[in-house]
TILO-956448 format. One line per 2 residues: number of its first residue (from 0); for each residue x, y, z of C-alpha. Coordinates in pm, whole numbers. Layout:
NUM> X:Y:Z  ...
REM end
This chain:
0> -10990:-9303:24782  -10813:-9167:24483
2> -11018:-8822:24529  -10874:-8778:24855
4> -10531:-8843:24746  -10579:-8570:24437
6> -10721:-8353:24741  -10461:-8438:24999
8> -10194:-8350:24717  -10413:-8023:24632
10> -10397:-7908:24971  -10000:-8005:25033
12> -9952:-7761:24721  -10167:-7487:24839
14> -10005:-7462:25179  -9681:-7454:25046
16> -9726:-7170:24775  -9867:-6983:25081
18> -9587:-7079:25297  -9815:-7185:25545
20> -9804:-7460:25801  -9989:-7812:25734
22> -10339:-7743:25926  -10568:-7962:25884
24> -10392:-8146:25577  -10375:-8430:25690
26> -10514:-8721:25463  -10790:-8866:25700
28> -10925:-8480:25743  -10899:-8524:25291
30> -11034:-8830:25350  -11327:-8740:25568
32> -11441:-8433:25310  -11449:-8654:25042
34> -11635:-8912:25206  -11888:-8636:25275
36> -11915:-8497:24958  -11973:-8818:24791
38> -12231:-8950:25056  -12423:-8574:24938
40> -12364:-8702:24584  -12496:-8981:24609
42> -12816:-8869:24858  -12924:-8642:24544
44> -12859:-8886:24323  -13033:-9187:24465
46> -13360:-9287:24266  -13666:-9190:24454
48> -13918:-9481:24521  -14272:-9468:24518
50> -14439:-9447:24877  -14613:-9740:24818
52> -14331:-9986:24799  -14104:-9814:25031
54> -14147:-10031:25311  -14112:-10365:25078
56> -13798:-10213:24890  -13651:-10147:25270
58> -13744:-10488:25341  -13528:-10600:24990
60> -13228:-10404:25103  -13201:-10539:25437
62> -13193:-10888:25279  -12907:-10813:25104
64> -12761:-10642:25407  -12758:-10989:25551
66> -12656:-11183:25261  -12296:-11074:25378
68> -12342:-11289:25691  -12392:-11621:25530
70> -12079:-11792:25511  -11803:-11800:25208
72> -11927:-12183:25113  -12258:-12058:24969
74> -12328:-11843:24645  -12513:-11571:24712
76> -12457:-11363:24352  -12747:-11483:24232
78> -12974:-11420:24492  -12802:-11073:24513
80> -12902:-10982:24180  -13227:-11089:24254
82> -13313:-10904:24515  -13126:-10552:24325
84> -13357:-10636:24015  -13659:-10644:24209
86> -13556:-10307:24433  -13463:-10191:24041
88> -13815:-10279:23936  -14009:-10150:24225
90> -13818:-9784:24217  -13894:-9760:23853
REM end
């Protein structure tokens, strides 16, 4: 989020030293660049996982996809970290 805003604020200045009118500078078009950029980022970044535990590391992440659904009254840190040291083990 603060990205965008530096970007948002980049582009304001640019379009005013130009003298231009505000295409396409609005915040949720700064926003959605960013959020691209980042997603790429991150895509080359992420840690590449063997073939053979692909399927059990997808497996891992969609449990802790659904660890958000349980409700508020149970702890689910632990079991969080759990599962992320075991998708941590397997990509290593």
């Amino acid at each position: 989020m603060k990205e965008a805003w530096v970007q948002y604020r980049l582009a304001l200045a640019e379009n005013a030293k130009r003298f231009t009118p505000y295409e396409n500078c609005t915040f949720g078009e700064c926003l959605r660049l960013t959020w691209q950029a980042m997603k790429r980022a991150a895509k080359r970044s992420a840690p590449v996982v063997p073939a053979a535990n692909v399927e059990r590391v997808t497996r891992l992440r969609q449990e802790i996809e659904n660890l958000n659904y349980r409700p508020f009254r149970m702890p689910i840190a632990a079991e969080r970290a759990a599962l992320e040291a075991e998708i941590n083990r397997l990509s290593a």
